[in-house]
C-alpha positions in Angstrom: 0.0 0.0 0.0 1.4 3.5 -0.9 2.1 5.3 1.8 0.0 8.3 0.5 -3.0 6.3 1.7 -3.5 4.8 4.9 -6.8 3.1 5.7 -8.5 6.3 5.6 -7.7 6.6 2.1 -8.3 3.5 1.2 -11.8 3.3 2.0 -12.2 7.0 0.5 -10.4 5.6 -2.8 -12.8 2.5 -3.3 -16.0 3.7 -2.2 -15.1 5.7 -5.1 -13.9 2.6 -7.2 -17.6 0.9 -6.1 -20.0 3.9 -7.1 -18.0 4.2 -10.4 -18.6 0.5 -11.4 -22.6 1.2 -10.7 -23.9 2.7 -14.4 -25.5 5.9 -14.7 -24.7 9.0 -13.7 -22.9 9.8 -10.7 -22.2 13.2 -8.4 -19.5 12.9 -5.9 -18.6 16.0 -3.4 -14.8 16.0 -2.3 -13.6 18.3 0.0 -11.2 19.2 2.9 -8.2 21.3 4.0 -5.7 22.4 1.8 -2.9 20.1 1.2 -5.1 17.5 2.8 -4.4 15.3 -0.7 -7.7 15.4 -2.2 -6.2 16.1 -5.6 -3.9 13.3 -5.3 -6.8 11.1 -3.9 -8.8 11.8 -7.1 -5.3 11.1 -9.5 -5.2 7.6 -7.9 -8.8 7.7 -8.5 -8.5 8.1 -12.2 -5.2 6.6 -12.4 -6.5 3.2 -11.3 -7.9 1.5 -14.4 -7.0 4.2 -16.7 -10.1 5.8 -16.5 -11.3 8.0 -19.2 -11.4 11.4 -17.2 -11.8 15.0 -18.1 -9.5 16.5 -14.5 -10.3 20.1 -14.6 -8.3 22.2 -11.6 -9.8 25.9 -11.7 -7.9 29.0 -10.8 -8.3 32.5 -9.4 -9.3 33.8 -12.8 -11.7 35.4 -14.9 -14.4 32.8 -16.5 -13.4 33.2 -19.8 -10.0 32.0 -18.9 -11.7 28.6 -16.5 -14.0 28.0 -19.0 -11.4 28.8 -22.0 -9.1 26.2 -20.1 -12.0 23.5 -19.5 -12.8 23.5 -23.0 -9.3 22.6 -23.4 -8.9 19.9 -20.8 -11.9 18.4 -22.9 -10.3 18.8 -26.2 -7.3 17.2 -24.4 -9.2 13.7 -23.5 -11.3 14.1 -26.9 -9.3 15.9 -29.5 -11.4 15.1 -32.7 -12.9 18.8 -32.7 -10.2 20.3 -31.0 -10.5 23.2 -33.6 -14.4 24.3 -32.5 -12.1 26.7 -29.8 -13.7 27.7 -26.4 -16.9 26.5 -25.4 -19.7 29.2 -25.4 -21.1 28.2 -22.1 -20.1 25.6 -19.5 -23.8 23.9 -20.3 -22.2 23.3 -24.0 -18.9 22.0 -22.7 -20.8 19.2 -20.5 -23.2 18.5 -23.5 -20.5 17.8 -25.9 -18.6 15.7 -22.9 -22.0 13.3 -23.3 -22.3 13.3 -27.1 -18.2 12.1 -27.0 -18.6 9.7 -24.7 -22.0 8.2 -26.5 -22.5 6.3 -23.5 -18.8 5.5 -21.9 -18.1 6.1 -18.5 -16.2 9.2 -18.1 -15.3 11.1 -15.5 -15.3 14.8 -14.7 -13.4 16.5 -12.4 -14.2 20.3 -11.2 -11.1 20.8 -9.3 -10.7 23.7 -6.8 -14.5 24.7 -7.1 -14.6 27.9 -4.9 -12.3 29.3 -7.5 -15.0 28.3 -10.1 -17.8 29.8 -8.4 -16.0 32.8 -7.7 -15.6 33.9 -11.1 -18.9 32.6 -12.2 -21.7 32.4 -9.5 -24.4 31.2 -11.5 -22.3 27.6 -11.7 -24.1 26.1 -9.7 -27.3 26.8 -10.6 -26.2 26.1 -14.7 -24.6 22.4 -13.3 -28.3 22.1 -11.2 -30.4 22.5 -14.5 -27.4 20.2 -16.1 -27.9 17.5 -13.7 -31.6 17.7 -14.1 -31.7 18.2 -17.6 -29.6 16.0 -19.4 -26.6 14.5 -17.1 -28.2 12.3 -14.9 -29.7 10.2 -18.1 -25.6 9.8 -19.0 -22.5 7.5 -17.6 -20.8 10.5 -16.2 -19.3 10.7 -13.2 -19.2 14.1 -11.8 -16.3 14.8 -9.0 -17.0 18.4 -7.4 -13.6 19.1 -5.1 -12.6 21.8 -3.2 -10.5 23.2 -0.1 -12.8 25.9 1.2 -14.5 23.9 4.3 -17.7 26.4 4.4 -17.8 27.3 0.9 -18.0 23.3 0.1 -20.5 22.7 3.1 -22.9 25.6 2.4 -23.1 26.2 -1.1 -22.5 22.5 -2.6 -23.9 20.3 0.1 -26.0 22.7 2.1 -29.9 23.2 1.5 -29.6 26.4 -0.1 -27.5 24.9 -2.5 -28.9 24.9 -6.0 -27.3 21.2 -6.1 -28.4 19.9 -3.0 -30.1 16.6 -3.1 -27.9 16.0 -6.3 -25.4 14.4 -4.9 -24.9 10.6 -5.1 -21.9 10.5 -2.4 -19.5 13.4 -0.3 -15.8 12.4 0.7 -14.4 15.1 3.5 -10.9 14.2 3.3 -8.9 14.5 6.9 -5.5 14.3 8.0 -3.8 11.3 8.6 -3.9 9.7 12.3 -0.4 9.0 13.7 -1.0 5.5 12.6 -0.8 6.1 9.1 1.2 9.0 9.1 4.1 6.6 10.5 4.3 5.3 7.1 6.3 8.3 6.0 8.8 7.7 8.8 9.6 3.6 8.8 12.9 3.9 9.9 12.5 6.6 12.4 12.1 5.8 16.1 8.4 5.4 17.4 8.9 9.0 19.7 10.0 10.2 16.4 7.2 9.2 14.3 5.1 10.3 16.9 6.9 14.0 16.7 6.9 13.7 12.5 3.4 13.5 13.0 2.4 16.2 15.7 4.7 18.9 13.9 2.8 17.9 10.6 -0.6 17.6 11.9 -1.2 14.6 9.7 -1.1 16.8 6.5 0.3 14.3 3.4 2.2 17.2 1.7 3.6 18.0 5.3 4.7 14.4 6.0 6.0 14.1 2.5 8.1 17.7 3.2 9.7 16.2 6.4 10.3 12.5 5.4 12.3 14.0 2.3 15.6 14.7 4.9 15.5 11.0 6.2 15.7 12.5 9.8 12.1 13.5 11.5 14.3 16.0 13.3 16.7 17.3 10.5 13.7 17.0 8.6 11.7 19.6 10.9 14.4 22.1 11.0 15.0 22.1 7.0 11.5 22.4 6.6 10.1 25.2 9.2 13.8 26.4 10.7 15.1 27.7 7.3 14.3 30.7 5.1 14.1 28.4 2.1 12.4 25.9 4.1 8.9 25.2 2.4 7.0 25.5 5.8 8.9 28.9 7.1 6.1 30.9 6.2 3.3 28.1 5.2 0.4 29.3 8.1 0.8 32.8 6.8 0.7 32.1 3.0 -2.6 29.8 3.7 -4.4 32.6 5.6 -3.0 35.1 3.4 -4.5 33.3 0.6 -7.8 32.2 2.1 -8.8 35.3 4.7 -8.7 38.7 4.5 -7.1 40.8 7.3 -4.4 38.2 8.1 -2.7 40.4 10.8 -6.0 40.4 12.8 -6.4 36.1 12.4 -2.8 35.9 13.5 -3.0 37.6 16.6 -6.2 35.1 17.5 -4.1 32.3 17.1 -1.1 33.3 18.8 -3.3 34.6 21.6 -4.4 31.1 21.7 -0.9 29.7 21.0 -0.1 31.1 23.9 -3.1 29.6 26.8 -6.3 31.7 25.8 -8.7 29.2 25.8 -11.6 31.7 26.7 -13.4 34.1 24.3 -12.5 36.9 27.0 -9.0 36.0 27.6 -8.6 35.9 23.6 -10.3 39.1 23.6 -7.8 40.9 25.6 -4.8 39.6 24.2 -6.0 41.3 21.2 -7.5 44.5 22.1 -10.8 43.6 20.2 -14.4 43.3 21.6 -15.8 40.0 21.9 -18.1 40.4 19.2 -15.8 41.2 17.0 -13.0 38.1 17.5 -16.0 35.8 17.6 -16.6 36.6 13.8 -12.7 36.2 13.0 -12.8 32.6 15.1 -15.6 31.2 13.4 -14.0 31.3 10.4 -10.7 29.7 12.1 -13.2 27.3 13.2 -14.7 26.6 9.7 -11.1 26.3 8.1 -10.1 23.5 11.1 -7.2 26.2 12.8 -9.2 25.8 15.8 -11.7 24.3 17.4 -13.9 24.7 20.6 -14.4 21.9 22.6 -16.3 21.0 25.7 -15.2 18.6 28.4 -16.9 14.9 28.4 -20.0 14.6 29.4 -20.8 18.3 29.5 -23.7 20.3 27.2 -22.6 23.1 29.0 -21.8 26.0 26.5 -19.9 27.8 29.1 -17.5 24.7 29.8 -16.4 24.8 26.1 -12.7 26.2 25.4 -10.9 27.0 21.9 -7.7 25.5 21.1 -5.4 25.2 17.8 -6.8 21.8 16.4 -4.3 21.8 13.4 -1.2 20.2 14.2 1.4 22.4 11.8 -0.4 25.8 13.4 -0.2 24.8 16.7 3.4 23.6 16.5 4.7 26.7 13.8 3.1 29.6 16.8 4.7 27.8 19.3 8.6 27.5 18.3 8.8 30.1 14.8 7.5 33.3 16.3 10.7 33.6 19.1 12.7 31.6 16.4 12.8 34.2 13.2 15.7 36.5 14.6 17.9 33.7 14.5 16.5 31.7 11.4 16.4 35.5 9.2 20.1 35.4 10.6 20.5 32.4 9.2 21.3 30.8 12.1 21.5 26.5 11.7 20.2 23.9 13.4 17.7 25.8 15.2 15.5 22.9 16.1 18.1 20.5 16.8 19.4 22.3 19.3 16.4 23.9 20.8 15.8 22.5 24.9 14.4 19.2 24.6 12.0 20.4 27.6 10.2 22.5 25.1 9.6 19.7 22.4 8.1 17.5 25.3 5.9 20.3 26.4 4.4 21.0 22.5 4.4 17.1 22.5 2.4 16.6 26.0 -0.7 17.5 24.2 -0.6 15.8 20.8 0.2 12.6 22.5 -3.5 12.7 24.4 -4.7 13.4 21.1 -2.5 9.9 19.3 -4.1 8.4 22.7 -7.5 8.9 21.8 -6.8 7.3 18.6 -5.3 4.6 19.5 -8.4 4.1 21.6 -10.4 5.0 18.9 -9.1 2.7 16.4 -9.5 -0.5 18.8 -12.7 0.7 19.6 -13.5 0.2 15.7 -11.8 -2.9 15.8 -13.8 -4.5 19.0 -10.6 -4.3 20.5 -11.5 -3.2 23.8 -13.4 -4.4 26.9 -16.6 -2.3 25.6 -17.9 0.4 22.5 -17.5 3.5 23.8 -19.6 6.3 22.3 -18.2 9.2 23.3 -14.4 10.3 24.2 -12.6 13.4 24.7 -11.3 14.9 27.8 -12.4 16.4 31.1 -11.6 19.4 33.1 -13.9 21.2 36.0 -13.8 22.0 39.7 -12.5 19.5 42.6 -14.7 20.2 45.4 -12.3 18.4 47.9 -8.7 20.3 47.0 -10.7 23.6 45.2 -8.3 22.9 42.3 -9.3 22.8 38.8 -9.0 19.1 37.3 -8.2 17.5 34.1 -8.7 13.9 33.1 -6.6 13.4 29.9 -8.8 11.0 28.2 -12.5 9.6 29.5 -14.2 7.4 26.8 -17.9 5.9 27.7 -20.6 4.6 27.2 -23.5 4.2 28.8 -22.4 1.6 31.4 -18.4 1.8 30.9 -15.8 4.3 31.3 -12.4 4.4 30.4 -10.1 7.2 32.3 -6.4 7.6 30.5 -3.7 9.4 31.3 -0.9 10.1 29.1 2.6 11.0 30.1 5.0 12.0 27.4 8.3 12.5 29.9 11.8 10.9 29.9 10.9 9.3 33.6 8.9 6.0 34.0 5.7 6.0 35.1 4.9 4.9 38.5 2.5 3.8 40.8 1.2 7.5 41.8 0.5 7.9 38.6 -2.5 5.2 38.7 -3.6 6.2 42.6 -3.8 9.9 41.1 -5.8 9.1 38.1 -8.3 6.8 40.5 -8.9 9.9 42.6 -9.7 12.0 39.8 -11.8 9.7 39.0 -14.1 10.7 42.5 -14.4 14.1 40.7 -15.6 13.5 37.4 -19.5 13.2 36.7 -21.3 10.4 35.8 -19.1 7.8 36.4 -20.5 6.9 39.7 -22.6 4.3 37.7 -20.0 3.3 35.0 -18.2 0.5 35.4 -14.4 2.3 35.1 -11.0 1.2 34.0 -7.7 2.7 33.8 -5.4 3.2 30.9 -2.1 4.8 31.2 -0.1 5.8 28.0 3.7 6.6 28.8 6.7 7.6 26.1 9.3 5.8 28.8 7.5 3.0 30.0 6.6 1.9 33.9 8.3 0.9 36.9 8.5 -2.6 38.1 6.5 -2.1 40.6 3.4 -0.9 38.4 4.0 -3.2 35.7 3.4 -6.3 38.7 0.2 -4.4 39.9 -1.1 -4.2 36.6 -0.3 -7.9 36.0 -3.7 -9.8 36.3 -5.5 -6.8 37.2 -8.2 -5.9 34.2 -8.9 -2.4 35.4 -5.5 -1.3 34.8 -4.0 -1.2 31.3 -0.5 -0.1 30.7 0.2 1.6 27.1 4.0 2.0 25.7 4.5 3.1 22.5 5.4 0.1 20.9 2.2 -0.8 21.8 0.9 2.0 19.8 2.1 0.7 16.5 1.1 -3.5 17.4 -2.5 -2.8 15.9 
């Protein structure tokens, strides 16, 4: 299996593969972040086979020019009337699409749609009375793909959309889990995948960047530490070219970056009323730069707290920012030799996050004393020490409960580890009638001592990472 793919992919790339061998006409909605590999998805796609395809990628242009270049891309897969020049209207380009293909599948790509629909708003209302009209009596199969997250959502699969309804399938690509993102790095060390796959965010173009150098490290410092280094200045050329008023989305995430978790706090940082950064952070929210999350078992809308969900954001506004003096200065080996202390901290929360999906992916699998339902984390008041709490990881169900912590540290876990995590477990709701157990996830291993007490016992799990990577 290439390591593009993953499972993930794999079960993107042959529902595909299955809808395409039904006849008649098909309509297939692809979307995701950019550099996600959607594109590359939709290659394979085409690739496998040797599909007959008409892969159309738009571009910030006029519509003469998309349409002038789609008529092209058509001539290109049927050149017998190459001379007829531009199509007229998109409606003619589709209808001569059908007449070539007198019946053969054939598939059409609409690459980068935003752009398309930028340049040309009626689009979607000319493919609508397409579809109805004379499409969806051919053997086409129609791809629709794009990067912009609300754009894709609202307009293509939303009910205000002139094509909703249409659709015969929807693939929203995501990043790679660790799992598969380990692929890239096979002869790197599992901490090292692990890191190769935080500072990446699970990205394919990312992983693909880093893995280039060999060395996950040398890799990250080429890559992000350097002034030719292709992810120097990748946040601000995505936001640049997505958003307007970059300076204003920059200081939102660095305010969060830097601990605001609060709408308030965030607020402050920036010198802008709440109102105002709320607008700017749902659409960080809509591109996947952040998220708001709430703790386990809360509905609470108050209890809720933003955080930097991408992986390459989180990890470029927490080491580049007080880095650029040095790398503009052309300073080497900034990463290698930064304090290891700092890598563990930026790693402490993206291993609960590998954690949960390591947890995840056995829950799939059956792999696991119960199916859990729900999993995140937990934070809220103790009432017995009047300190604020956090459970790394609870996943439940309705009779079951799984607590985890997760330790990424250079010293072996030990026994007061586990007798913490059981007390915390007096402070988190709803468990009282869950049946619990305890699952403790450690970069360095356990002591003796735990490792016997967890022998036999089938409350207590112990979780290295080479335990990680044997599923």
């Amino acid at each position: 299996m290439s390591k593009f793919y993953g499972d993930g992919r794999r079960r993107d790339l042959d529902s595909m593969e299955e809808e395409y061998l039904r006849d008649g006409f098909a309509f297939t909605v692809v979307y995701g972040r950019r550099r996600v590999g959607k594109t590359s998805l939709i290659s394979e796609f085409i690739k496998h086979g040797d599909k007959k395809a008409v892969h159309f990628i738009a571009s910030e242009n006029v519509d003469k020019v998309n349409r002038g270049r789609f008529s092209q891309t058509v001539f290109d897969a049927y050149p017998e009337h190459s001379y007829m020049g531009a199509f007229p209207t998109w409606e003619s380009a589709l209808k001569h699409v059908v007449k070539e293909a007198a019946g053969e599948r054939v598939v059409v790509v609409m690459d980068e749609y935003p752009y398309l629909a930028k340049s040309h708003p009626p689009i979607s209302s000319e493919l609508q009375i397409c579809i109805d009209g004379f499409l969806q009596d051919s053997n086409v199969f129609l791809i629709l793909c794009g990067s912009s997250m609300s754009f894709m959502e609202n307009r293509v699969l939303g009910y205000q959309s002139p094509l909703y309804g249409r659709r015969t399938s929807q693939h929203r690509i995501k990043p790679l889990d660790y799992y598969n993102s380990a692929e890239f790095f096979p002869r790197a060390t599992y901490a090292d995948r692990l890191l190769g796959y935080a500072v990446t965010g699970g990205i394919p173009h990312y992983l693909n960047v880093v893995s280039a150098y060999g060395n996950v490290r040398n890799g990250i410092d080429k890559a992000f530490f350097t002034t030719p280094g292709i992810l120097y200045e990748e946040p601000h050329n995505l936001i640049k070219q997505e958003l307007r008023e970059p300076a204003m989305y920059n200081s939102i995430i660095t305010a969060v970056a830097n601990g605001a978790t609060r709408l308030n706090e965030i607020s402050g940082k920036t010198g802008q009323p709440d109102s105002i950064v709320g607008k700017y952070m749902k659409n960080l929210i809509d591109m996947l730069i952040l998220e708001r999350t709430p703790p386990v078992f809360s509905d609470s809308d108050r209890d809720r707290v933003y955080r930097i969900k991408d992986g390459m954001y989180r990890f470029w506004y927490r080491f580049i920012p007080d880095a650029i003096e040095l790398i503009e200065g052309g300073r080497e080996r900034v990463f290698l030799e930064t304090d290891e202390s700092k890598v563990s901290d930026f790693m402490g929360p993206a291993f609960e996050e590998i954690c949960k999906q390591y947890l995840t992916r056995l829950n799939v699998r059956g792999g696991l004393p119960f199916i859990f339902n729900e999993i995140g984390g937990w934070w809220g008041g103790n009432p017995y020490t009047k300190k604020e709490t956090e459970v790394d990881i609870v996943a439940a169900s309705k009779k079951d409960a799984i607590l985890g912590e997760c330790k990424w540290t250079n010293k072996k876990v030990d026994g007061g580890i586990y007798a913490g995590l059981m007390e915390k477990a007096s402070v988190v709701p709803k468990l009282a009638n869950r049946d619990v157990r305890y699952y403790l996830f450690s970069k360095s291993g356990f002591t003796e001592s735990l490792t016997q007490e967890a022998d036999g016992n089938d409350r207590l799990k112990l979780i290295g990472l080479d335990d990680l990577f044997a599923i």
